[in-house]
Each structure stands twice: as structure tokens, then as C-alpha cells.
C-alpha positions as CSV (number, residue, x, y, z in Angstrom):
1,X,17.8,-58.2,31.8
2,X,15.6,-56.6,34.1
3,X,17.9,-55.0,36.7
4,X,19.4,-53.1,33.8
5,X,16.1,-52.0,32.1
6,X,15.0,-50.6,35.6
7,X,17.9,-48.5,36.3
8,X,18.4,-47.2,33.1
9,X,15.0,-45.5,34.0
10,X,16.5,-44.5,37.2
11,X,19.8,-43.0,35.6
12,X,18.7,-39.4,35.7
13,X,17.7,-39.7,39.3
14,X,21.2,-41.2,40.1
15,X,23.0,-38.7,37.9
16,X,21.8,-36.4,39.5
17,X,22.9,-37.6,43.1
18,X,26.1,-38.4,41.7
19,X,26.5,-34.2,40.5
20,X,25.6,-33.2,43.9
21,X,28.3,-35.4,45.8
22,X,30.6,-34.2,42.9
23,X,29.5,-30.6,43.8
24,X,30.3,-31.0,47.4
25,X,33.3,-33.0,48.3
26,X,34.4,-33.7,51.4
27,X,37.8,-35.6,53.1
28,X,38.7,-38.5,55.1
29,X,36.3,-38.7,57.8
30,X,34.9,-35.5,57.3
31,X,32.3,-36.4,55.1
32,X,29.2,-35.3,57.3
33,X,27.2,-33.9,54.4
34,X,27.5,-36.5,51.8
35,X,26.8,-39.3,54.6
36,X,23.2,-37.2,55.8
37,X,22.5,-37.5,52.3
38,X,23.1,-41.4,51.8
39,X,21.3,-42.0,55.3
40,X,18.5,-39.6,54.2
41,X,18.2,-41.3,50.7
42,X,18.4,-45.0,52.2
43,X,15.4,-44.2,54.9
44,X,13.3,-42.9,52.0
45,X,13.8,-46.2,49.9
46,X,11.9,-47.9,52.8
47,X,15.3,-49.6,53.8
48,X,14.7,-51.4,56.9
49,X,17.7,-50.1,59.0
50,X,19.5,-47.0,58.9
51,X,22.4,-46.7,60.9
52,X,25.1,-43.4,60.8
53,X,28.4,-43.1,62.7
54,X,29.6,-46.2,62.0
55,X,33.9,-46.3,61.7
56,X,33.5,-42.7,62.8
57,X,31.1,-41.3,60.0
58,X,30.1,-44.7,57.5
59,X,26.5,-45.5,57.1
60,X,25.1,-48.8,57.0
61,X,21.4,-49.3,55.6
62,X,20.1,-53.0,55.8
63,X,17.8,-54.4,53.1
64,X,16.3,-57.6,53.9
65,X,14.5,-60.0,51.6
66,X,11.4,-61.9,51.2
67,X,11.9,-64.6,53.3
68,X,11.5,-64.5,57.1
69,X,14.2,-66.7,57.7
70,X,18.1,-65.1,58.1
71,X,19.6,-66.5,54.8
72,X,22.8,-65.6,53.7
73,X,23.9,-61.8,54.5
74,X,26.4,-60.4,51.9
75,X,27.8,-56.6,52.5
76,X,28.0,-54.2,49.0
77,X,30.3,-51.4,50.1
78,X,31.0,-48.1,48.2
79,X,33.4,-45.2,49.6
80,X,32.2,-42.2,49.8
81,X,35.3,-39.7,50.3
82,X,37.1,-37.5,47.9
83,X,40.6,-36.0,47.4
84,X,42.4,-32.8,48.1
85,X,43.0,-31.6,44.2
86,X,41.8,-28.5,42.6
87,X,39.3,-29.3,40.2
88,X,40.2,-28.9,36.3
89,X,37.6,-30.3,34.5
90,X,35.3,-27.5,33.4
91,X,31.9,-29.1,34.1
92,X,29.1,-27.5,35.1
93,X,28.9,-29.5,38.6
94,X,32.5,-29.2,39.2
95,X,33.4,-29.0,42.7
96,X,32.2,-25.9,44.5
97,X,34.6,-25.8,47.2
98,X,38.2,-24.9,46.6
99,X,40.8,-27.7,46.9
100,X,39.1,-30.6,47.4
101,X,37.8,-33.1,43.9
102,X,36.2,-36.2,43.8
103,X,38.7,-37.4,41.4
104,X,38.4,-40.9,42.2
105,X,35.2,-41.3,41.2
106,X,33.5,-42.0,44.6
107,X,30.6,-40.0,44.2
108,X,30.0,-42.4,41.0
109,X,30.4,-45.3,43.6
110,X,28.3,-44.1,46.1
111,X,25.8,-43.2,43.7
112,X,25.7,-46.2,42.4
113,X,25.1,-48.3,45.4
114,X,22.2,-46.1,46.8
115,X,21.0,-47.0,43.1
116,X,21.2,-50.5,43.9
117,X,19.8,-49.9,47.4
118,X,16.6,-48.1,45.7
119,X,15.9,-51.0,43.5
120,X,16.4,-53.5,45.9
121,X,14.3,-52.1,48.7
122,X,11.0,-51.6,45.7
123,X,11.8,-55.5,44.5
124,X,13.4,-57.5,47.4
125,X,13.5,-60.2,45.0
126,X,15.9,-62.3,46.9
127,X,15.8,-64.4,50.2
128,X,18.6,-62.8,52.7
129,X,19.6,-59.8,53.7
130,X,22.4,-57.0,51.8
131,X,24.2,-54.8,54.0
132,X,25.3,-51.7,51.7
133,X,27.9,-50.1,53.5
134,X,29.1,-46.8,52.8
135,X,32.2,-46.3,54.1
136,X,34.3,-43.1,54.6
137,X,38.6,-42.2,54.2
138,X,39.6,-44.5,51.7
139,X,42.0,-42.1,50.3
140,X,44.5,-42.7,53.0
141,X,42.2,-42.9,56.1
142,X,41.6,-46.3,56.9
143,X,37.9,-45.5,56.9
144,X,37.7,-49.5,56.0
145,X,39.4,-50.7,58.5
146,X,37.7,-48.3,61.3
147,X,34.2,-49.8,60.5
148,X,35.7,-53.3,60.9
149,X,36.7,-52.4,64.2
150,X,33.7,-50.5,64.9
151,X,32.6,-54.5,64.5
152,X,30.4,-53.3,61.4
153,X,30.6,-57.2,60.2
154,X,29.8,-59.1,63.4
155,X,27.1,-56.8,64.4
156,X,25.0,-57.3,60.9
157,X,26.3,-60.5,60.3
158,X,27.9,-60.3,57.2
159,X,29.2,-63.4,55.7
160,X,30.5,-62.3,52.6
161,X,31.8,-58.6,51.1
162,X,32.3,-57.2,47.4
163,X,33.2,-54.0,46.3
164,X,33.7,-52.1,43.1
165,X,35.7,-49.7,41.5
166,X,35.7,-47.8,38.1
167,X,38.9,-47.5,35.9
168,X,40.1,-45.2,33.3
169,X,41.3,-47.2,30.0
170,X,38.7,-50.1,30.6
171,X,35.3,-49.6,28.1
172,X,32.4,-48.0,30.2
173,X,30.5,-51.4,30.7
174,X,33.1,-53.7,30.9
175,X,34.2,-55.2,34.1
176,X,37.9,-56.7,35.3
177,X,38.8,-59.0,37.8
178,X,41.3,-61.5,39.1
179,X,41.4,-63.9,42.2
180,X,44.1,-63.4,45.0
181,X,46.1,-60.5,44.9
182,X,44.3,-57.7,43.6
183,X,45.8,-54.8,44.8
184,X,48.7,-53.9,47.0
185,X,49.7,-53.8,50.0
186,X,50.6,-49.6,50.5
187,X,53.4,-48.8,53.2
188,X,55.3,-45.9,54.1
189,X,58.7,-45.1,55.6
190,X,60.8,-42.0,57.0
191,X,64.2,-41.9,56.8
192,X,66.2,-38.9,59.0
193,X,69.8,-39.3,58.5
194,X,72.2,-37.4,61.0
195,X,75.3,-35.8,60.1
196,X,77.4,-33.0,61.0
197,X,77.0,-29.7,58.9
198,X,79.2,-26.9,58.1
199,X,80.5,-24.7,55.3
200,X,79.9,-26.2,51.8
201,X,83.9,-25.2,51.4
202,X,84.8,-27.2,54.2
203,X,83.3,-30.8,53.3
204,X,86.5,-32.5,54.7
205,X,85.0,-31.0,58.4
206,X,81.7,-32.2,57.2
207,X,79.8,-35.7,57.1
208,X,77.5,-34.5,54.0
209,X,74.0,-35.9,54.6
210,X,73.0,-35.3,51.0
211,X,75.8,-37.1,50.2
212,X,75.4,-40.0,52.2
213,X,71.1,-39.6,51.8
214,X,71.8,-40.2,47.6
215,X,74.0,-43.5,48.2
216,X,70.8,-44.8,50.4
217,X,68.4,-43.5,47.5
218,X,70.8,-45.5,45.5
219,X,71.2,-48.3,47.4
220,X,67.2,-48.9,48.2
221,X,66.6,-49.7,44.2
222,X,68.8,-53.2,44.7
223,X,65.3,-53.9,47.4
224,X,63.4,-55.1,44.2
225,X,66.5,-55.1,41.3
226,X,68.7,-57.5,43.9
227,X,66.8,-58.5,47.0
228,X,63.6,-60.3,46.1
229,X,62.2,-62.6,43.5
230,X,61.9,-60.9,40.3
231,X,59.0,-62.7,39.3
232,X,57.6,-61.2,42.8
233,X,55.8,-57.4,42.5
234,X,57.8,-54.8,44.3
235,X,57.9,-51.1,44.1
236,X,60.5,-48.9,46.9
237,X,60.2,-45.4,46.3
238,X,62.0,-42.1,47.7
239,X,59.4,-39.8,47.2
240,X,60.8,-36.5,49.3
241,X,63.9,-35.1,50.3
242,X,64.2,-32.0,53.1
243,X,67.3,-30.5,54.3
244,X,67.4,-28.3,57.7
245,X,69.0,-25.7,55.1
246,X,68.0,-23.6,52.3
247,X,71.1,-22.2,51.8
248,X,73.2,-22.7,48.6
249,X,76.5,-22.9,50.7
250,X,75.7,-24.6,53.5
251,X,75.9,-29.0,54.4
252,X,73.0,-30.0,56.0
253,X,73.2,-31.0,59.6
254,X,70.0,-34.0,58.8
255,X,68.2,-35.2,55.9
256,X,64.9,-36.2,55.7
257,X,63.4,-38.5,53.3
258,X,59.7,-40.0,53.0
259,X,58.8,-42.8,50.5
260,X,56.3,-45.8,49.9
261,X,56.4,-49.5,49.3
262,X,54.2,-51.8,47.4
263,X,54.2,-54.8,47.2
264,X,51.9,-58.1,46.8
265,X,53.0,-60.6,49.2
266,X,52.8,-61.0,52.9
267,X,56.4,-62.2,53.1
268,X,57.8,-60.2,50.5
269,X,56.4,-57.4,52.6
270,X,58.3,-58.5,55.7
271,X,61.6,-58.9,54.3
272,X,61.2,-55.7,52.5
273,X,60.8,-54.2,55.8
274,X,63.7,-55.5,57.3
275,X,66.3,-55.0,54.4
276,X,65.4,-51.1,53.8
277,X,66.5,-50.7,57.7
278,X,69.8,-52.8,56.9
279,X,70.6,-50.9,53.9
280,X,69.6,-47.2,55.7
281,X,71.5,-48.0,58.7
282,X,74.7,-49.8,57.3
283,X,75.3,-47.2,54.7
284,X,75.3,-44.8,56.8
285,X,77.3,-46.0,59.2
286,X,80.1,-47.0,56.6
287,X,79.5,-42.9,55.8
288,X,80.2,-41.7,58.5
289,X,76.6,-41.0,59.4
290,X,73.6,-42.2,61.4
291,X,70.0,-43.2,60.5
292,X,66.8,-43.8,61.7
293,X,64.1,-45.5,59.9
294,X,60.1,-45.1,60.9
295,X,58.8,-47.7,59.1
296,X,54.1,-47.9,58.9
297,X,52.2,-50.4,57.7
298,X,49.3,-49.2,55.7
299,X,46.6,-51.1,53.9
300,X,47.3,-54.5,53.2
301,X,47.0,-56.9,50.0
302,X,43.9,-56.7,48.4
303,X,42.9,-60.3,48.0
304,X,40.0,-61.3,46.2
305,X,39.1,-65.1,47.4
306,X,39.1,-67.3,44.2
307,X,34.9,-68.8,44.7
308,X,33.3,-65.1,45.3
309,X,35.6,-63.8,42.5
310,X,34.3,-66.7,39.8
311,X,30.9,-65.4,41.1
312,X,31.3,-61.7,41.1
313,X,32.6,-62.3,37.5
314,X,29.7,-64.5,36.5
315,X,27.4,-61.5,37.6
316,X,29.0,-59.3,35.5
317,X,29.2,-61.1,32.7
318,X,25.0,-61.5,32.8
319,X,25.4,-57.5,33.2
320,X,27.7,-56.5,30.5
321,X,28.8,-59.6,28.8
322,X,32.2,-58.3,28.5
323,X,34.7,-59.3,31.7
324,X,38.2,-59.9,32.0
325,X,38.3,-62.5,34.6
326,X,42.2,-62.6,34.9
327,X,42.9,-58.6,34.4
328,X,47.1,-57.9,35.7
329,X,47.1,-56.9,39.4
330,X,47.5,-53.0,40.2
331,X,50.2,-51.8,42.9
332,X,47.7,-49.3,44.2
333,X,46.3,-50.1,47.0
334,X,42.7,-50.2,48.6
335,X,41.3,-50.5,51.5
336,X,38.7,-52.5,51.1
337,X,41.2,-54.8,52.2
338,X,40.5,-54.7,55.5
339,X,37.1,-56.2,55.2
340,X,38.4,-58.7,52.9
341,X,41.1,-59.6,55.9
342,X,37.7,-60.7,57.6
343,X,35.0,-62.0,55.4
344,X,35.5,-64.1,51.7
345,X,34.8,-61.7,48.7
346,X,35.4,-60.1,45.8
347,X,36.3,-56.0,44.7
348,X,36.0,-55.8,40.9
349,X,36.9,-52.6,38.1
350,X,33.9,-51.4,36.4
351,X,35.0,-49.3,32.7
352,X,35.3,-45.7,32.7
353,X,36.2,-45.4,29.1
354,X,38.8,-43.0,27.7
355,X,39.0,-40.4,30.9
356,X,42.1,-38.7,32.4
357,X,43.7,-41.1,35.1
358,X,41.9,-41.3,38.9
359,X,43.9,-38.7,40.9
360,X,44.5,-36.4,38.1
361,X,42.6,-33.1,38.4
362,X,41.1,-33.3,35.0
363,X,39.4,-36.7,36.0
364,X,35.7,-36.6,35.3
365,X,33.6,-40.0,36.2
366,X,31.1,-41.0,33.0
367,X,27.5,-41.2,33.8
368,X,27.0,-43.6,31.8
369,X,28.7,-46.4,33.8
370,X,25.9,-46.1,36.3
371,X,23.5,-48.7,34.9
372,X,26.6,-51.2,34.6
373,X,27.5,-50.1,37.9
374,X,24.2,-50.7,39.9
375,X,22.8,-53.8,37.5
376,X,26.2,-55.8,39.3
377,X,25.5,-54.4,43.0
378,X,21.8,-55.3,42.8
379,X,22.1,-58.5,40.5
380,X,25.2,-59.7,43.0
381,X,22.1,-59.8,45.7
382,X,19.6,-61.4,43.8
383,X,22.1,-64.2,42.0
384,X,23.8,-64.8,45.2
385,X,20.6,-65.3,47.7
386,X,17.9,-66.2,44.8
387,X,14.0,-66.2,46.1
388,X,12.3,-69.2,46.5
């Protein structure tokens, strides 16, 4: 295959951009270096638009094919944000400022894409236009979902959207994908429960917010073991626990408690909502106690829409030859799913062989994903919006 001959000549060039984002991480939105680059890289390809500042500090770069008529307009998106870990990998390029990894492996994505973008801009062997969007604060941000309502889509318009991400434990070169639910949907919850402190001798004068905090720890498992569908993908969990006391000897006057929940299904989600505040305010009560419950949305259910994924999986089976079309859905979450909220398409796992987890500071993305990687961006292009 062509695409992959082409950028298997380009892979030093892409390594190398991939070592330098991995050199110099950056957070969220914060990501002003890394996104010069892209825009700097994307003008000299010859694409024909260029624009920064997009959701706050995304870059869009528009490639447009050999017909002069619109065609179909499909959006390639990489992130472009890393995470705040220290770095323990021992590479030579390991990150050179303190705190902060890309141990997600979006340096590999970004490279990647401006791979794609390179090639595409030299061959424009298609009839439409790509929009490679390179979007910022995936890791917790919303960066996603501040370029949709920057009105990213509408502006270029995009008609369809596909992303990609690698994964640890899947062959470098192999690809996984499922229609519908992908991913999950990620929300978070506080939980301050009131009581009334005093002397850990004394608990009779006391209503003991540890005490009455461990029942509702307790008493939030029956969510998924009790509450919903077990056949349905839930996950509630109390992740923290602070007391307004450090003392050995003393009942707290509050609790606080943060957690998350994940799960795959818009209504599941609602109910799941509603029940935690049941169970956090009626145990209390029957306590003795009282307790609040700030309850946020986060990024929704990834959904991959069942046409783009048969075709995002076709692509990458000409790539790679090797795709698992109906891999299990992950109760991570991405937000990619904001733009999949607006536009059909597809967000796939590309194989990072036998490496540490994503999110672990001994995470390490392998080079040699990046023909695989930039072969499906570019050939989803050409495939999808072939030249006449």
C-alpha cells in the first residue's frame, strides 16, 4: 500500500516531532508551544488554511482536494495535551520539565496526524476537503467540547469526525473498534456530610460523620450491585475522604468525600444521578446527620455511529490487516465525545504493544505505531472522498 510505503520514509521525520512534544509537555489549555509548532508545521506542508485559537488554544489546518467542487468534508482530530505525572521512563527525550508527562501518548497522536497532514497536502489524492483538528484539554478539560462551541464544525463544514487512540496490550499495528458505546460517560460528585463533633470519648454527644460517611460509602456499592441492570455497565466510586480534623481524638464536625461515575447509557446515567442523592441524603438523615450532594456532569458516552465505524474499520484493515471490529467497551472516558454528540463518526484504538498502562509514569508511546497510525488518518481521507 502506498500510504504506508510513504510514511515509513517519513517516520524519522515524525519521530522526531513526536520526541520534541514528548520533551515539552504542556496541560489543559496551556499548550501554547506544542500548538505554534502544529500551526507552524501545517503552514509549511502548503496546507491551505491555518487557523490557531480555536476552543481557546486548538488548531485547525484545512487540506482540500483535487476537485474544485466542496465534496464531502470529514474532520481527523488528534489531542494534543499531556498530564501532570513525573516522568519515569528513563529515555533520552524524557520530559524536560518537572511534573508534567505525556503519558497518554498524545504527542504520538499529534504526531501522527501532522504525518497524515504532510502526506496529504504533497498528494491530495482525494476529491473533498479534511479538517485535521488538533485539539487541546482532553485530560479533564473539555478542550473537545470548547472547539464545538467555538462552532469549529459549522464554520468548516464538517460532516463527519474520527479520531484515534493507541492502547497498551493491543499489538503495535493492530486496530480495535466497536459501534455504539465506546467509551463512558465520566461524572463526578461531592458529598459534605454535617454532623456535630466533639471528643472521641464522648461519641454519645457526637453525631460521628465518619461514622455515618462509611454507611454512605457502603450504601453507594448497592447503585450498580442492586439498583440497575446488571447486564448494564456501571462503576460509583468514593475516591477521597477529608475530615476538618487531623487529630487522633477528635469526631469530625463534616466529612468530605469526592468520587466518580461511569457509566454507558444515557438513562442509566440519570437514574444513577438521582439514587446516589437518595441514598446520601436518607442515610444520613436516619443517622442523625445531614448531606449535601454536588453532583457534575462530565464527558458524555463515547458513541461511535455503526456506518462510519464499519468504515473506519474497513480502512484499517487495508492498513494493518489485523482489526477487532467488536473489541469490549472501556469505562474511561473521552472527549472526543463531544464532537461525536454533533457529527456521525468513528474514534478507534491503534496497538501500542506490551507498554506500561496510559497514565502510569513509566508509559512510553512506541514509534513504531506511527506508520499504522498515519496510513489510517490519511487513507480514511482518500477511501472516504476517492478522486475522480
Amino acid at each position: 500500500m502506498p500510504v504506508k510505503n510513504r510514511f515509513a520514509e517519513l517516520l524519522p521525520e515524525i519521530t522526531a516531532w513526536r520526541r520534541d512534544f514528548h520533551q515539552h509537555p504542556e496541560l489543559l489549555f496551556d499548550v501554547h508551544r506544542t500548538a505554534g509548532k502544529v500551526a507552524g508545521l501545517c503552514r509549511s506542508f502548503g496546507c491551505d488554511e491555518v487557523v490557531e485559537g480555536i476552543g481557546r488554544t486548538g488548531v485547525v489546518a484545512v487540506i482540500k482536494g483535487r476537485s474544485d467542487s466542496q465534496g464531502r468534508v470529514i474532520g481527523l482530530r488528534a489531542d494534543m495535551d499531556a498530564l501532570p505525572i513525573i516522568e519515569q521512563t528513563g529515555v533520552p527525550y524524557a520530559s524536560q520539565t518537572p511534573g508534567k508527562m505525556h503519558a497518554c501518548g498524545h504527542d504520538g497522536h499529534t504526531a501522527m496526524l501532522l504525518g497524515a497532514a504532510k502526506y496529504l497536502a504533497e498528494t491530495r489524492n482525494f476529491d473533498g476537503t479534511v479538517i485535521c483538528i488538533f485539539q487541546p484539554a482532553e485530560e479533564g478539560g473539555g478542550g473537545g467540547r470548547e472547539m464545538v462551541k467555538d462552532g469549529m464544525l459549522s464554520r468548516w463544514g464538517v460532516q463527519e469526525v474520527y479520531g484515534m487512540h493507541n492502547m497498551p496490550g493491543i499489538p503495535v499495528g493492530h486496530f480495535a473498534i466497536r459501534p455504539g458505546a465506546m467509551m463512558a460517560a465520566a461524572d463526578q460528585f461531592e458529598i459534605v456530610v454535617t454532623g456535630k463533633g466533639g471528643h472521641a470519648a464522648k461519641p454519645h454527644e457526637c453525631v460521628d460523620t465518619t461514622v455515618v460517611s462509611a454507611h454512605i460509602i457502603v450504601a453507594l456499592q448497592t447503585v450498580a450491585s442492586r439498583n440497575v441492570d446488571p447486564l448494564k455497565q456501571i462503576v460509583v466510586s468514593v475516591c477521597t475522604v477529608e475530615t476538618d480534623s487531623t487529630a487522633h481524638n477528635v469526631i469530625p464536625q463534616v466529612v468530605k468525600m469526592k468520587g466518580t461515575v461511569r457509566t454507558m447509557d444515557h438513562q442509566v446515567q440519570d437514574f444513577v444521578e438521582a439514587r446516589i442523592a437518595q441514598i446520601v441524603e436518607g442515610t444520613a438523615l436516619a443517622l442523625g446527620a445531614r448531606a449535601e450532594v454536588h453532583y457534575q456532569r462530565g464527558y458524555p458516552v463515547t458513541i461511535n455511529t455503526p456506518e462510519n465505524t464499519g468504515f473506519a474499520a474497513d480502512v484499517a484493515r487495508k492498513v494493518s490487516g489485523v482489526v477487532d471490529s467488536d473489541t469490549p467497551p472501556l469505562m474511561g472516558a473521552e472527549d472526543f465525545s463531544f464532537m461525536l454528540n454533533e457529527r456521525p463518526g468513528a474514534y478507534i484504538f491503534l496497538g501500542n504493544g506490551d507498554t506500561a498502562m496510559v497514565h502510569h509514569p513509566a508509559y512510553n508511546f512506541d514509534d513504531t505505531a506511527i506508520p499504522f497510525g498515519s496510513s489510517w488518518y490519511a487513507e480514511m481521507a482518500e477511501s472516504r472522498m476517492p478522486a475522480a
